[in-house]
VMD Tcl script that draws the C-alpha trace (Angstrom):
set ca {
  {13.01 13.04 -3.40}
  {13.68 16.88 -3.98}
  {13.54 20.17 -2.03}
  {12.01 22.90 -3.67}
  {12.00 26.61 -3.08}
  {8.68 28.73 -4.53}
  {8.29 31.76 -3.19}
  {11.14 32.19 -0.62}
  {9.93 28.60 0.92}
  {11.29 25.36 1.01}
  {9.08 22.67 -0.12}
  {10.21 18.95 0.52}
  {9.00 16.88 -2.54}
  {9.15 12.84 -3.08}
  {7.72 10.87 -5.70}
  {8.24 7.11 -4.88}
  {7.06 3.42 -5.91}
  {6.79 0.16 -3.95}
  {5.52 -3.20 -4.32}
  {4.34 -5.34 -1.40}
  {4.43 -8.96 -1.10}
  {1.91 -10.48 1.35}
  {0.85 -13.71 2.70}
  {-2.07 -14.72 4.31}
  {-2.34 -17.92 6.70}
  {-4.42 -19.96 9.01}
  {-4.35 -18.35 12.42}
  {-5.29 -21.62 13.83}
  {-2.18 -24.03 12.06}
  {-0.03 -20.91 10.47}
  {-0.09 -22.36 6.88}
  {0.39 -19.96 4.59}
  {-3.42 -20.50 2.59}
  {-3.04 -17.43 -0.26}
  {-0.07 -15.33 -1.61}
  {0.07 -12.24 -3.84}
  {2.01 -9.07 -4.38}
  {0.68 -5.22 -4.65}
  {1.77 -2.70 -6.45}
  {2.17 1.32 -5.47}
  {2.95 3.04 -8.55}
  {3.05 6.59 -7.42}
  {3.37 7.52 -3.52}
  {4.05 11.69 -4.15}
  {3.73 14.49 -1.61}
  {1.34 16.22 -3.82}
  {-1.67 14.19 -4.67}
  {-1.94 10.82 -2.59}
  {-5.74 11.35 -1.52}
  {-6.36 8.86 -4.02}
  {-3.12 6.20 -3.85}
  {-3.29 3.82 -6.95}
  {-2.64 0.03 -5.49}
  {-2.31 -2.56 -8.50}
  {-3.57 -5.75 -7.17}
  {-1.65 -8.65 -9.00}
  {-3.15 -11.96 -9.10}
  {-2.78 -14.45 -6.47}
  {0.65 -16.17 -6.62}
  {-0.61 -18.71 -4.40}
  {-4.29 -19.08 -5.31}
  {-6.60 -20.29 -1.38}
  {-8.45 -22.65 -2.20}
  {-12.36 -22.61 -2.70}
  {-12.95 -23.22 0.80}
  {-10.51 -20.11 1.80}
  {-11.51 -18.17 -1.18}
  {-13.33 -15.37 0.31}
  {-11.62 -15.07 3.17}
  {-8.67 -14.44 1.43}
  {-10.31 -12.05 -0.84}
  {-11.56 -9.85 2.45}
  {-8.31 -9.78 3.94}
  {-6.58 -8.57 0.63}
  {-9.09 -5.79 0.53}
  {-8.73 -5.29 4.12}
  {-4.70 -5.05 3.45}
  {-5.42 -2.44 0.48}
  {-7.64 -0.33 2.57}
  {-5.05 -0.16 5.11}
  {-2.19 0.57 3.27}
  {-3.83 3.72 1.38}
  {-4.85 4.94 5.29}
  {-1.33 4.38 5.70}
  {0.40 6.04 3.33}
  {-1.98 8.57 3.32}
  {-0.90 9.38 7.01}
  {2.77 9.38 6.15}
  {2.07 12.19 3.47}
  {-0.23 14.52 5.28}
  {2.62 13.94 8.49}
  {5.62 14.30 6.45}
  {3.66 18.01 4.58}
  {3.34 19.01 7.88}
  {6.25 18.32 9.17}
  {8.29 20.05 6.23}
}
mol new
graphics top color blue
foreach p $ca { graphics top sphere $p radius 0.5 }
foreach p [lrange $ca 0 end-1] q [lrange $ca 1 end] { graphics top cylinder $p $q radius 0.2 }
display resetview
């Protein structure tokens, strides 16, 4: 994270990375049926209308029976976290 100043302004700049671990259970027993980790490369205050997310592979793989569920909800978890982040960044460029 930086500040800036262009033009007589200051300008609040960060360029971060994260990754996520995430597990997904059973809501009925709370057994943890698929594990993975995601990867946010490049969270800047300049260009984060299209966030990167590296999707690793399953560190615990669901099984064939929980296979697609656990598929939706990772894509469910990506979507989020780009709506996310992307509210952070337009907040935080308003804010500063």
């Amino acid at each position: 994270a930086s500040v800036a100043i262009a033009s007589g302004k200051k300008r609040y700049i960060f360029d971060f990375h994260c990754k996520i671990k995430f597990e997904i259970r059973d809501p009925k027993t709370d057994d943890i049926i698929a594990s993975g980790s995601l990867k946010l490369p490049d969270i800047c205050s300049t260009h984060h209308h299209e966030l990167e997310v590296e999707v690793g592979g399953w560190k615990k793989k669901p099984s064939n029976d929980n296979g697609k569920t656990a598929s939706e909800c990772r894509e469910t978890l990506v979507k989020e976290i780009r709506a996310s982040v992307k509210r952070f960044v337009d907040d935080f460029n308003n804010m500063y």
